[in-house]
C-alpha positions in Angstrom: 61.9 -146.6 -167.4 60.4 -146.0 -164.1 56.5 -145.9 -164.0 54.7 -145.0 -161.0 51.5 -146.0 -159.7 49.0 -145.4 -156.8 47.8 -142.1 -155.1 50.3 -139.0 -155.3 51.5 -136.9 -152.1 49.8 -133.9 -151.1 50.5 -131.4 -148.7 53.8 -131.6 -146.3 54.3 -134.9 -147.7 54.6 -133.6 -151.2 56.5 -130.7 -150.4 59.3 -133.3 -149.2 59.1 -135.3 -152.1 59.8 -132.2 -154.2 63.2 -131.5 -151.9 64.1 -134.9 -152.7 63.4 -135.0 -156.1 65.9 -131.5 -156.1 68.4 -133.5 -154.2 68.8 -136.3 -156.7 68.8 -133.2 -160.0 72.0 -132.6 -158.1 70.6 -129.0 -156.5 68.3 -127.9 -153.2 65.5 -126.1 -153.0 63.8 -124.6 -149.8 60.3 -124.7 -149.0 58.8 -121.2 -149.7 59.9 -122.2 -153.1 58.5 -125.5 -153.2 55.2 -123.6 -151.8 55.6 -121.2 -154.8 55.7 -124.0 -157.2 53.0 -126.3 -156.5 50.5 -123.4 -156.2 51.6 -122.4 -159.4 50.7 -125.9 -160.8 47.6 -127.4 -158.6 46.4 -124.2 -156.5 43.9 -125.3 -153.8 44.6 -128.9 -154.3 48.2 -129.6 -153.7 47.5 -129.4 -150.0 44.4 -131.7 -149.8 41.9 -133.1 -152.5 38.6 -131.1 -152.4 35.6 -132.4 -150.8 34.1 -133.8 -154.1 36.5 -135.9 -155.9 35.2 -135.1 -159.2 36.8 -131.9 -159.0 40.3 -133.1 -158.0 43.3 -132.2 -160.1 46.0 -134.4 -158.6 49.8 -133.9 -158.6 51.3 -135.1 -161.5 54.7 -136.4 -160.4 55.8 -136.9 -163.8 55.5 -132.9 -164.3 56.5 -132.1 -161.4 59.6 -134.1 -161.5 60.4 -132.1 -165.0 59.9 -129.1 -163.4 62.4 -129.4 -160.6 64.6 -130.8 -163.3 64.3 -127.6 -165.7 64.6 -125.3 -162.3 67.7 -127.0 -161.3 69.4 -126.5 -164.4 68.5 -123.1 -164.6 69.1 -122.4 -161.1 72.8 -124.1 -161.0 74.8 -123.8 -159.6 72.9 -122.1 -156.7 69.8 -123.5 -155.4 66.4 -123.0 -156.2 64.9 -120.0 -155.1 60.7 -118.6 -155.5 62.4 -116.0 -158.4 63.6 -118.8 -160.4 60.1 -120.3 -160.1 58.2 -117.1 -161.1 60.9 -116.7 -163.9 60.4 -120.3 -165.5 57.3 -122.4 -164.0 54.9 -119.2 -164.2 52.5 -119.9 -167.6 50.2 -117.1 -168.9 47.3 -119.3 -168.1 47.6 -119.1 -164.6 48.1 -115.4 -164.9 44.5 -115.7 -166.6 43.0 -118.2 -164.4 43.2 -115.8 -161.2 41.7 -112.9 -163.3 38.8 -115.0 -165.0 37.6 -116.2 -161.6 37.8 -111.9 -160.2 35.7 -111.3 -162.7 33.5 -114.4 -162.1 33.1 -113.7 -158.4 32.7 -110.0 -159.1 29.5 -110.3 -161.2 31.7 -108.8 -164.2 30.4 -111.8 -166.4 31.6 -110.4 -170.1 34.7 -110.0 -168.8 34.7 -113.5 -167.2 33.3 -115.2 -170.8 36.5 -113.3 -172.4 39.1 -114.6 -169.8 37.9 -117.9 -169.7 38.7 -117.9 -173.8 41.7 -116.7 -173.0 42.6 -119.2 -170.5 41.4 -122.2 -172.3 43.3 -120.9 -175.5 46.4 -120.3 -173.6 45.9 -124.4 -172.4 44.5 -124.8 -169.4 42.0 -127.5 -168.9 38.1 -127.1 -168.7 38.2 -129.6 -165.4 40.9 -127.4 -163.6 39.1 -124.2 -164.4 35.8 -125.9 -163.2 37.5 -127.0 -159.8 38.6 -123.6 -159.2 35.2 -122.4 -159.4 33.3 -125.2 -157.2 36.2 -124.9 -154.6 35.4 -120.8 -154.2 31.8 -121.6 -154.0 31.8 -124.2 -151.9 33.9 -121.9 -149.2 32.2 -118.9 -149.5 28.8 -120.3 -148.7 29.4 -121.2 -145.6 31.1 -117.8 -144.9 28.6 -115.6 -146.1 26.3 -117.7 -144.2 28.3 -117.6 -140.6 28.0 -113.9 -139.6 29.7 -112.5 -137.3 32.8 -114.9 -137.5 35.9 -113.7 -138.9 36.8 -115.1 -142.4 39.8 -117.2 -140.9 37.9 -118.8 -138.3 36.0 -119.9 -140.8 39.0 -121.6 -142.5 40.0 -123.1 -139.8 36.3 -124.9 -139.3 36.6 -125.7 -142.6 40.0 -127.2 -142.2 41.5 -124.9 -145.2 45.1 -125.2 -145.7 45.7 -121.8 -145.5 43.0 -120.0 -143.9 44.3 -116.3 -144.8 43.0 -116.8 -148.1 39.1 -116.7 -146.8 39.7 -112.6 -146.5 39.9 -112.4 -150.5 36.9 -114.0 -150.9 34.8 -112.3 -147.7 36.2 -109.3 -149.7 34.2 -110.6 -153.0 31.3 -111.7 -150.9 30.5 -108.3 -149.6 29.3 -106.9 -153.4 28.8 -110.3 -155.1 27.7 -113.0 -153.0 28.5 -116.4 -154.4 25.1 -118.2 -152.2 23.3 -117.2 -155.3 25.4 -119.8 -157.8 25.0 -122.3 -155.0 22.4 -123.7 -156.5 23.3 -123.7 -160.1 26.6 -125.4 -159.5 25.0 -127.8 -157.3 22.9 -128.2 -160.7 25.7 -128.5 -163.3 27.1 -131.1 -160.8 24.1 -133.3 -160.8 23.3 -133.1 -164.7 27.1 -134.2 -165.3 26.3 -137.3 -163.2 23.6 -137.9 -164.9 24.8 -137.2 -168.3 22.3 -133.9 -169.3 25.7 -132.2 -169.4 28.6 -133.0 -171.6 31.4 -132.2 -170.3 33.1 -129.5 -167.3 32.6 -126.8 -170.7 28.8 -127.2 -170.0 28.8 -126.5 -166.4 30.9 -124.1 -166.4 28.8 -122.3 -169.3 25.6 -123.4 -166.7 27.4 -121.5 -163.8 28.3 -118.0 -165.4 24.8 -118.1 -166.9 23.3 -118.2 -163.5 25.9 -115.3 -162.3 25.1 -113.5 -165.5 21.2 -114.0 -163.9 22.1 -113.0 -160.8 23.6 -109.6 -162.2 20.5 -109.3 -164.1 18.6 -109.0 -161.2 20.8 -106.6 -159.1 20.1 -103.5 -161.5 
């Protein structure tokens, strides 16, 4: 048995470790694929580990190493390619996790309490839902707040792995600016510390409630 210790790869480095780990299941994969797989598992923090660790959902190289092992056998005996990912690595709960935080971010706050249901019914993890949320907020603050600069030299400022993805969310920002829940998930963040919230459930319930506000006041 092989156990493995210490701080997992991220970005390029992990991306290599993936080919390798291909290699040695006796099959190759390229890198749009390896792309495609990670963001599947750990979107926005395979590249780099947010800003505030409590938020981090690391690699697990355990999973990932059964994943490229399941690919590899279904891909043989060609290599692997991104439609054998979508095919056997894409889970209903990241099809809901994407939705949920739409709806979030687009002041639609039933439909967010529904999704997130689904999503953590379908499996997912209150933490990596959580994550997902703090990491939107935390980059579109700063972007609704520098006017006049274009969403990816914002990114880039911000050192985002990939700074294309800053139009989605100006997009979002233009009806339903996330400044607003600034405050409330700097909140939830300091009552977990300090133990007035349970767990990432309660902060995420203490978010949507100040978006739900937020909506409130809008009409």
């Amino acid at each position: 048995m092989h156990v493995r210790s210490g701080i997992p790869p991220r970005g390029r480095e992990l991306v290599s470790w993936v080919t390798q780990e291909a290699t040695a299941a006796g099959s190759e994969i390229d890198d749009a694929a390896v792309t495609s797989l990670l963001n599947v598992l750990y979107p926005g923090t395979w590249q780099q580990a947010p800003s505030n660790p409590r938020y981090d959902v690391p690699p697990d190289l355990d999973r990932l190493q059964q994943e490229v092992r399941k690919l590899a056998a279904f891909a043989h005996p060609g290599p692997v390619s991104r439609e054998d990912v979508h095919a056997m690595v894409q889970s209903s709960n990241q099809d809901q996790l994407f939705p949920f935080l739409g709806a979030l971010f687009g002041g639609r706050v039933d439909e967010a309490v529904r999704l997130l249901q689904q999503v953590l019914d379908n499996g997912d993890d209150h933490f990596r839902v959580l994550a997902q949320v703090m990491q939107q907020i935390e980059l579109a603050t700063p972007l609704e707040a520098a006017s006049g600069a274009s969403p990816e030299t914002v990114g880039r400022d911000l050192a985002v792995p990939n700074p294309k993805r800053m139009h989605a969310i100006e997009r979002s920002s233009r009806s339903h600016p996330a400044t607003p829940m600034l405050n409330s998930a700097l909140q939830a963040d300091r009552d977990q510390k300090r133990g007035r919230l349970r767990n990432a459930e309660d902060a995420l319930l203490a978010i949507m409630a100040a978006a739900g506000k937020q909506k409130r006041n809008q009409r």
